[in-house]
C-alpha positions as CSV (number, residue, x, y, z in Angstrom):
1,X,-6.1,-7.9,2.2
2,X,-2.7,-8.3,0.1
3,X,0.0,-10.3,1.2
4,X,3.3,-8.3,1.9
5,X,7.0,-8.7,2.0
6,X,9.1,-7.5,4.6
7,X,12.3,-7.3,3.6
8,X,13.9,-7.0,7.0
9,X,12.9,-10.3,7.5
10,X,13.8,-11.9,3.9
11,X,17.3,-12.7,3.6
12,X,17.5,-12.8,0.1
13,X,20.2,-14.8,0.0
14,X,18.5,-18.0,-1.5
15,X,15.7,-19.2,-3.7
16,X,12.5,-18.7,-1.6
17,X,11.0,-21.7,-0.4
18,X,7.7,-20.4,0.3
19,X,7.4,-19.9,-4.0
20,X,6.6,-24.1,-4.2
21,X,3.6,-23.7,-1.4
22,X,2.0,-21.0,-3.2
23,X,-1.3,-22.8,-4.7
24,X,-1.9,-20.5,-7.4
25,X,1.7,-19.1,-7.9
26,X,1.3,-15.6,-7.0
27,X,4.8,-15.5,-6.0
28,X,7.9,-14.9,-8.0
29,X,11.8,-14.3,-7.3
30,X,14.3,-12.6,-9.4
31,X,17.5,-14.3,-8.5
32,X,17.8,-14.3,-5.0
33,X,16.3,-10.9,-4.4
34,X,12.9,-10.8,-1.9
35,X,9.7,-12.4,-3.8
36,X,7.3,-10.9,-5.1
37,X,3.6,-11.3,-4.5
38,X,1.1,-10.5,-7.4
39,X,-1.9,-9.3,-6.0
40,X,-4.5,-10.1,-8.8
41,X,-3.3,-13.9,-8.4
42,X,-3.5,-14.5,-4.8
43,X,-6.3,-15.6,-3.3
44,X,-5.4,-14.6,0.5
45,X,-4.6,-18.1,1.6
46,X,-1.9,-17.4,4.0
47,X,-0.2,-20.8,3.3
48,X,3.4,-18.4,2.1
49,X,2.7,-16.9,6.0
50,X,2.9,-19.8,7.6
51,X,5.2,-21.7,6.1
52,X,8.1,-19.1,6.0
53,X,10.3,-19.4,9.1
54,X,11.8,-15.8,9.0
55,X,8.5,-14.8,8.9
56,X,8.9,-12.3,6.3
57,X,5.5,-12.4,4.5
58,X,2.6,-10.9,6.4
């Protein structure tokens, strides 16, 4: 399973925090557009899922 982005949710508007939870950084940002998840780094943990609090990752 790959971690998604919904950018309904994301209000791009400021530097993610979920980027500094990421374990194995799998997760970049380009300014303050949504992040971005790379799929052949993540490893599934979830931990950008539950920490979010607009619950835009899923």
């Amino acid at each position: 399973m790959t971690i998604a982005v919904d950018l309904k949710c994301c209000p791009q508007n400021h530097p993610c925090p979920a980027l500094k939870v990421c374990p194995v950084g799998a997760l970049s940002q380009k300014g303050f557009n949504a992040p971005v998840v790379d799929a052949a780094k993540c490893i599934d943990c979830k931990k950008c899922v539950r920490f979010c609090p607009m619950r835009a990752f899923s």
